[in-house]
N, C-alpha and C positions, 0 to 999 in steps of 0.2 A: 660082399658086405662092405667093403672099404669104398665101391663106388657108391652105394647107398648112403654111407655116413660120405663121402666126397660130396654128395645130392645136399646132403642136410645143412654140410659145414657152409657151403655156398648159400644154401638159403638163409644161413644166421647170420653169413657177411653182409649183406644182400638187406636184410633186413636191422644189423646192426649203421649200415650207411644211410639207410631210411631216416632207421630212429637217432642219427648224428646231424643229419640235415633239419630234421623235425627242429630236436634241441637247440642248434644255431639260429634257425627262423626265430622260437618261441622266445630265445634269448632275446636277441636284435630287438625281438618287440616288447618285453619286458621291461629291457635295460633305460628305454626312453619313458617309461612307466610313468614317472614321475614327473615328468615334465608333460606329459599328458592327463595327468590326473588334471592337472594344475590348469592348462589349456581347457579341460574340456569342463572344469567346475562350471558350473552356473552362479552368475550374479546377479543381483536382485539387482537393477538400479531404482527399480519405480515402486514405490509401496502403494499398493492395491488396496485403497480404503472404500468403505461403503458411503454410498451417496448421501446418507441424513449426517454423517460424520464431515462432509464436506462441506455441507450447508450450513453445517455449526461453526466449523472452522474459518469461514467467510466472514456469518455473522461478527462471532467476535471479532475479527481482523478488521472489518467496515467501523466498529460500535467505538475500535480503539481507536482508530485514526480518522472516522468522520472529526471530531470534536478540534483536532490537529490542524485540520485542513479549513474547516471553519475560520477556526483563529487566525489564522493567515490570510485568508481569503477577507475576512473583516479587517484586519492591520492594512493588506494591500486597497482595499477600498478608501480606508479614511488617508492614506497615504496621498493617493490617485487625489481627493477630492482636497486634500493640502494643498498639492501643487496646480492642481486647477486654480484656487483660491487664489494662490497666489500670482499663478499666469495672469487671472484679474487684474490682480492688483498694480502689476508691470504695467499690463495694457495702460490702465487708469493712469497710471504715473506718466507713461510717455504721452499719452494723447493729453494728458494737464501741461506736460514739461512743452509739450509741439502747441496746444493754446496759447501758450504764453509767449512765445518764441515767435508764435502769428502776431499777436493782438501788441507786439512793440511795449511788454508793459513798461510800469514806473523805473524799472531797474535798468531798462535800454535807455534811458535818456539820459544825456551826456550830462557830468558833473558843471559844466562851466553855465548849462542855463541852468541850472538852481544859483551858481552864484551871481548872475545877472541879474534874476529873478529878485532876490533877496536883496542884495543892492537897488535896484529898481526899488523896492519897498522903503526900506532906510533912507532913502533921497540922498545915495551916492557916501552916506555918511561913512567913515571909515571904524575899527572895532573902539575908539577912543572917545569917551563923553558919553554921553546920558543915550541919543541916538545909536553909538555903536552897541551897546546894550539892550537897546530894543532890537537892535537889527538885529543880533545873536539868537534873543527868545524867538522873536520870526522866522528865522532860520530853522531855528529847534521845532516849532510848531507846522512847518512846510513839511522837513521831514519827516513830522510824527504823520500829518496827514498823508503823506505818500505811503508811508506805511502803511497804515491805517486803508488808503486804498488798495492798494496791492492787497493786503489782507482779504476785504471783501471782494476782492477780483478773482484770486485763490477759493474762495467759499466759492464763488457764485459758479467756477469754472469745476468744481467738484461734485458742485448739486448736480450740474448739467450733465457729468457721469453719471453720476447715481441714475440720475433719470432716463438716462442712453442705456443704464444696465438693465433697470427693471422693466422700462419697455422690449430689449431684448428678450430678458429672462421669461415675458410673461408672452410672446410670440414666437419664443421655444417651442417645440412640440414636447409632451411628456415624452420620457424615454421609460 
């Protein structure tokens, strides 16, 4: 009988080393539990919307910010077509400023022949008596006339823009 229960005690060691290994493994795997919970969670990153939901969410987003982008899109046109104007106008100014610079006007000619010029009139008279008096309003009336030329030489050299513009403008192609 004592080898029979020695049979039995051996199979309960035998079987209690079993169920010790069991428990160690289950532990081990247990113990990390939580940090595998945690790993093996699932995260939504993407939300799953239905397709007429997205079509709406567009719309709006297009209906808000078309009118945004307009605006801007209109500011940077009249912008664009300022400084166009003004490139123009540059042009015009330097090619008036290079006309005049060509054509030698009234302003390139030397101070001493107007006072030649005016003494020649005066008959050599000096600023004193009745003659240096005339010669003075002479003088006055040479330079208003100089002026007065240069003036219409200015006009006439501006029309000649104008007119350089609008024959360009009008053998533009539409854009």
């Amino acid at each position: 009988m004592a080898t029979i229960l020695d049979g039995c005690v051996a199979s309960l060691r035998s079987s209690m080393q079993l169920l010790d290994s069991s428990i160690s493994i289950l532990d081990s795997g247990v113990n990390d539990f939580p940090r595998l919970s945690k790993v093996l969670q699932t995260t939504r990153h993407f939300e799953l919307i239905s397709e007429p939901d997205l079509h709406q969410a567009q719309s709006a987003l297009q209906s808000e910010i078309r009118p945004e982008v307009e605006n801007l899109l209109s500011r940077v046109s009249n912008y664009l077509d300022k400084l166009e104007r003004r490139e123009q106008s540059l042009i015009a100014q330097c090619e008036l400023q290079e006309g005049r610079l060509s054509q030698g006007g009234p302003s390139s000619r030397p101070s001493s022949a107007l006072g030649r010029n005016s003494r020649r009139m005066t008959g050599g008279a000096g600023l004193g008596g009745v003659g240096g008096l005339e010669g003075v309003k002479v003088q006055q009336l040479r330079q208003k006339k100089e002026r007065l030329s240069y003036a219409v030489e200015r006009l006439t050299l501006q029309a000649q823009q104008r007119e350089r513009q609008l024959r360009m403008s009008m053998a533009a192609p539409p854009s």
